[in-house]
N, C-alpha and C positions, 0 to 999 in steps of 0.2 A: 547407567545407560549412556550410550554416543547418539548425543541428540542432533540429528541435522534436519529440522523440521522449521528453522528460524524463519521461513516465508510464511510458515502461518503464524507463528506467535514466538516473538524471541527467548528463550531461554538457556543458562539463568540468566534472571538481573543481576546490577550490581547491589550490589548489597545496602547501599545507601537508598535504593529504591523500596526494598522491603521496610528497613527502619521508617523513613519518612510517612509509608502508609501508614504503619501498625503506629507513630506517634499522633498521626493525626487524628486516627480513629478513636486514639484514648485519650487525649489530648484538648481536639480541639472537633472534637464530632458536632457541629452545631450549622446551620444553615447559613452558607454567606452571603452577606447583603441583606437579610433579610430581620436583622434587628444591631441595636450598639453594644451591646455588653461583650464582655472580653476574647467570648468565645467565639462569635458570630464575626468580628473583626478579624480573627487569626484567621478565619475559615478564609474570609473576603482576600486577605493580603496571601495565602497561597495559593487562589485564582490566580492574580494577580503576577506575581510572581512565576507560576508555572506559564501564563503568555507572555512575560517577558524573554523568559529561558526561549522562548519557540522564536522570540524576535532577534535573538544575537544568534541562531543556528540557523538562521535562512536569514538575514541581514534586511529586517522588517523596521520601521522605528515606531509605529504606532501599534498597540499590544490588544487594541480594541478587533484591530481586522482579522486575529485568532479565536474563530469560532471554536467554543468546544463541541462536540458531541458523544456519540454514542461508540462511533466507529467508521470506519473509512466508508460503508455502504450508507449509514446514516449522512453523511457527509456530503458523498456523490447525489443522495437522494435531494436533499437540502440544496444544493446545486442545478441539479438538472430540473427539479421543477418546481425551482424560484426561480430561473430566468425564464422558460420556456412557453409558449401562450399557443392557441390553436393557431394554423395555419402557419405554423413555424418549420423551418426545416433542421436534420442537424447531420452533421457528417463525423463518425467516428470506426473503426475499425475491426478486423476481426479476431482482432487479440486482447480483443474486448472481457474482462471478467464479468461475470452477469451480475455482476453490482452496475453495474453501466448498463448494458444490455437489457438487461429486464425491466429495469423502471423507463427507457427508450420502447420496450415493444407496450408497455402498460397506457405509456401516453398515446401510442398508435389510435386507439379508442376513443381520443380527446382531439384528433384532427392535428396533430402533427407526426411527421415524417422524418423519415432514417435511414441514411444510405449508410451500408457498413461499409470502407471498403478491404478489399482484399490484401492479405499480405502472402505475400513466396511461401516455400514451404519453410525458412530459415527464421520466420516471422518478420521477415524485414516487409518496413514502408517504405517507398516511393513517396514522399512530399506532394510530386506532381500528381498521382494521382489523388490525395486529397483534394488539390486546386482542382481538378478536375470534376469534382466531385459537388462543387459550390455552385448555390442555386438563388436566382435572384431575392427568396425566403431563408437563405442558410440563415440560422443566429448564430449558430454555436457547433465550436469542433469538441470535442472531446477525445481522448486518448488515454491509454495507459503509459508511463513513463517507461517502464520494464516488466514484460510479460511476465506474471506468474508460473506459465506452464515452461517456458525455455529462458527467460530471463534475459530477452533480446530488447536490446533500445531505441527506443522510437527516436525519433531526430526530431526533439521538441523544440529548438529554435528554431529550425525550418519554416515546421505548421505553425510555430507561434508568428514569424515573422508573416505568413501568408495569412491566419487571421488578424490581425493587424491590420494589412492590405486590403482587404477585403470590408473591415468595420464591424467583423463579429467577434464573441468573446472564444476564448479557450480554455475548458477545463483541465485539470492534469488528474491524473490518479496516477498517485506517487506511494501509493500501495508497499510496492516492494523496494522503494528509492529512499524513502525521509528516514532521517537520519543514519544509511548505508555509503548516500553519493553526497558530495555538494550542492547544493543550492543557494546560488544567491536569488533572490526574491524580489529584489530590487532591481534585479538583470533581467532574468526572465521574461519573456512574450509571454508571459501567461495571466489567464485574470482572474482564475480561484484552481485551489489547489486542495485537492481533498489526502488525506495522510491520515495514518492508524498512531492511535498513540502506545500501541502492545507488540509492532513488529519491530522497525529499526532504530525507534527514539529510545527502546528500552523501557516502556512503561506497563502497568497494568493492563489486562484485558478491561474492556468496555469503557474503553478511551480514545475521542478521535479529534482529529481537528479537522475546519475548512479556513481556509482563507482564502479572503475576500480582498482583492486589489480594490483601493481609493475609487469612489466613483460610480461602484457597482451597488446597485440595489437588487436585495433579491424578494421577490413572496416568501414571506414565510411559510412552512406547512403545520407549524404547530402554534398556538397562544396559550395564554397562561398567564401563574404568577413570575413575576424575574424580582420583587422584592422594590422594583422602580414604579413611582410615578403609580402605587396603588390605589391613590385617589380617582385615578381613571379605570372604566371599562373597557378599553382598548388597547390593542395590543404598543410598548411605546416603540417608538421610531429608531430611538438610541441605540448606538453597539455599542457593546455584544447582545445585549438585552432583547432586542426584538427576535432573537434564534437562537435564544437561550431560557425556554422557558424551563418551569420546573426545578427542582433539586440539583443542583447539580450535582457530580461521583467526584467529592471534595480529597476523601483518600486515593479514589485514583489520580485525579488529577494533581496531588502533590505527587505521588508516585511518578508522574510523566515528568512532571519539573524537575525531579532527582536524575531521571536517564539523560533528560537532555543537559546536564548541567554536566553529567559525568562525561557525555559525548564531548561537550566545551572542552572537559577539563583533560580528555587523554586525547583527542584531536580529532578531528574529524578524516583528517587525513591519515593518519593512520591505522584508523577502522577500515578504510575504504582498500587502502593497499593491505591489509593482512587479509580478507577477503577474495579481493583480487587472486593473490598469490594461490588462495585453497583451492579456489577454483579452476584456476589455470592446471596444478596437481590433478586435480581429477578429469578434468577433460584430458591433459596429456595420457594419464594411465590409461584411463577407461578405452581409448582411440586403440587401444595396442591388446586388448581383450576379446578375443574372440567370440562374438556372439553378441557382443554387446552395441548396441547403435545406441549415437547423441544427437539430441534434437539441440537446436538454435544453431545462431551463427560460431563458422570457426576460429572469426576474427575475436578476438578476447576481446577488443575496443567497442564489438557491437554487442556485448551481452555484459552481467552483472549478476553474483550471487547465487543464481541458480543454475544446478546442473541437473537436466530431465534424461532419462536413460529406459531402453527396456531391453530383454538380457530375452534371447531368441523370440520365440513368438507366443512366452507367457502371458497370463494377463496380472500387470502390473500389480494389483491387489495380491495375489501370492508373493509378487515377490518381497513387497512388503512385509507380510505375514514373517516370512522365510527368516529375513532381517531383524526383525524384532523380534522372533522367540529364540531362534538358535544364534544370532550373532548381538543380542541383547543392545539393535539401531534401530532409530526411529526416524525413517520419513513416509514421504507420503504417498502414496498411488492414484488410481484414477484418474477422475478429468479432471479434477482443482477448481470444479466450481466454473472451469471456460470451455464449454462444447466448441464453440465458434474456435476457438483455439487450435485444439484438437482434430476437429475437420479440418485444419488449414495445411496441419503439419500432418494428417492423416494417423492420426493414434486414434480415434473417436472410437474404434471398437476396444483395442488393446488399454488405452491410457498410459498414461509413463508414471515411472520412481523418479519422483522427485526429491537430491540431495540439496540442502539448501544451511551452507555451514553459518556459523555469526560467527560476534565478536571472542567469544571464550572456544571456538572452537581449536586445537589444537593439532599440529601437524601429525603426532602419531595415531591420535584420532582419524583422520584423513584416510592414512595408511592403514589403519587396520577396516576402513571401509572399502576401499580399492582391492583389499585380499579377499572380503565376504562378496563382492560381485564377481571377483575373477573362479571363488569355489563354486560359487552357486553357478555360473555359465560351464565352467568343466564340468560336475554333475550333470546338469539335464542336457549336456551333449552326448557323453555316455551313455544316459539313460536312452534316448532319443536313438540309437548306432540299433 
């Protein structure tokens, strides 16, 4: 199969990812932190280790402000309401994924408020109308880094430098960015960063991180055991420990620590330019295919990774279909999980095929996708005459 579906979950890993899990599982299956014998320490020091790997890939130097969790929605969740209190305001966007969106209208309920605001139909922000957007109760912006539906870039030093200004915090959802673009973390306006640990760091599914800049306290929304400080009934105060209750997914998370170690080890940079390049390829073909329209920006400098498309006035789910049984590709259709999206850029009936290449994708791969959209749009223009 020609997988370009690497915006929901990367595939494959490298291979040092698989071994690392299946050794840990067999190896060293035991809870960490949560007793001394040999196994339970191996367990602890692959934590450990796999938030170090996160701190030389986003240029962090304390390993404790890598929260793990579940997944990039558990992450955002764990964010948006640990800072959040009634009568709070928050300004964030409509290219919003409903990993944002949703637990924002949940809190609706609880006496705070959410101004979305609007993006073009290219998904591009305006900054200014964020500042715009800022209410003497704002606490918190929130953003995605790079739309999942067009894969368009928000201008986060911007917003970061305006919340800043302002004295509220900024969340990121780097969703479709951690480990695809650079980040340094220590640059960044930003003051927690939620990241999947199964899309572009290369790891397991039901692996996420948040990070939490110096300084920030959040509510937790879960207590438990963390293996600390069990002579208390209360939750302890210590990171990572206070938002990390429970077991933690000790094979997935050495799994995270092997993609990002691999990411160290063949560069970051160029992941980001082989990507780059597939992408620019498919936007040039597809532009020159009759019938075929691309959503986001034309500027390659404003978009990253994803290429959303739909091929006359099918609806996107067939064409998916089409692709994966007769041209043995796999991406994605529909709305991707962002309505708000899709009403911006006006797909919300249709939806778009989402192409979305990684790091093992390959250029004749590319090519022989660029031919299955240009057959399928001759077809149903025929058929259509």
């Amino acid at each position: 199969m020609i997988y370009m579906d690497n915006a929901a979950t990367s595939w494959p890993k490298p291979n040092s990812v698989y071994t690392k899990v299946l050794k840990t599982m067999k190896k060293y299956g035991a809870n960490p932190g949560r007793s001394s014998h040999t196994m339970a320490v191996e367990a602890a020091n692959i934590i450990l280790y796999g938030r170090e790997m996160l701190c030389q890939l986003f240029n962090i130097s304390d390993p404790f402000r890598m929260i793990f969790t579940f997944n990039t929605t558990d992450s955002l969740n764990l964010a948006i309401k640990g800072i959040l209190k009634e009568g709070d305001h928050v300004v964030t966007t409509s290219m919003e994924h409903n990993s944002v969106i949703r637990p924002l209208m949940h809190l609706a309920d609880f006496g705070i408020e959410t101004t979305i605001v609007p993006a073009d139909s290219q998904g591009l922000i305006d900054p200014k109308d964020i500042e715009k957007s800022i209410k003497p109760n704002t606490r918190l912006i929130v953003t995605t880094h790079a739309s999942n539906v067009t894969g368009t870039l928000l201008p986060i030093e911007e917003i970061g430098a305006i919340a800043r200004n302002y004295g509220m915090y900024y969340l990121l959802d780097a969703a479709q960015t951690a480990g695809c673009l650079a980040m340094d973390l220590s640059k960044l306006p930003v003051d927690l960063v939620a990241m999947p640990g199964h899309k572009g760091l290369l790891g397991p599914q039901g692996t996420g991180v948040l990070y939490i800049r110096e300084g920030i306290e959040l509510k937790q929304i879960r207590e438990g055991g963390t293996g600390s400080l069990s002579e208390s009934i209360y939750q302890p105060d210590l990171m990572p420990d206070r938002y990390e209750s429970g077991t933690l997914n000790t094979p997935g998370i050495a799994g995270l620590g092997a993609g990002v170690e691999y990411i160290l080890n063949y560069g970051q940079e160029k992941i980001t330019k082989h990507i780059a390049n597939l992408e620019k390829l498919f936007i040039n073909a597809f532009s020159q295919i009759e019938g075929v329209r691309i959503y986001g920006p034309t500027n390659m400098k404003q978009r990253t990774g994803i290429i959303s498309i739909n091929i006359w006035d099918r609806d996107s789910r067939e064409i998916v279909n089409i692709l994966s049984q007769k041209y043995n590709i796999a991406t994605r259709g529909s709305l991707h999980c962002s309505p708000l999206a899709h009403d911006t850029i006006g797909t919300k009936e249709q939806g778009t095929v989402r192409f979305s290449p990684g790091i093992y994708t390959t250029l004749d791969e590319v090519k022989t996708c660029i031919k299955a959209v240009g057959e399928i749009s001759r077809k149903i223009k025929i058929r259509s005459i």
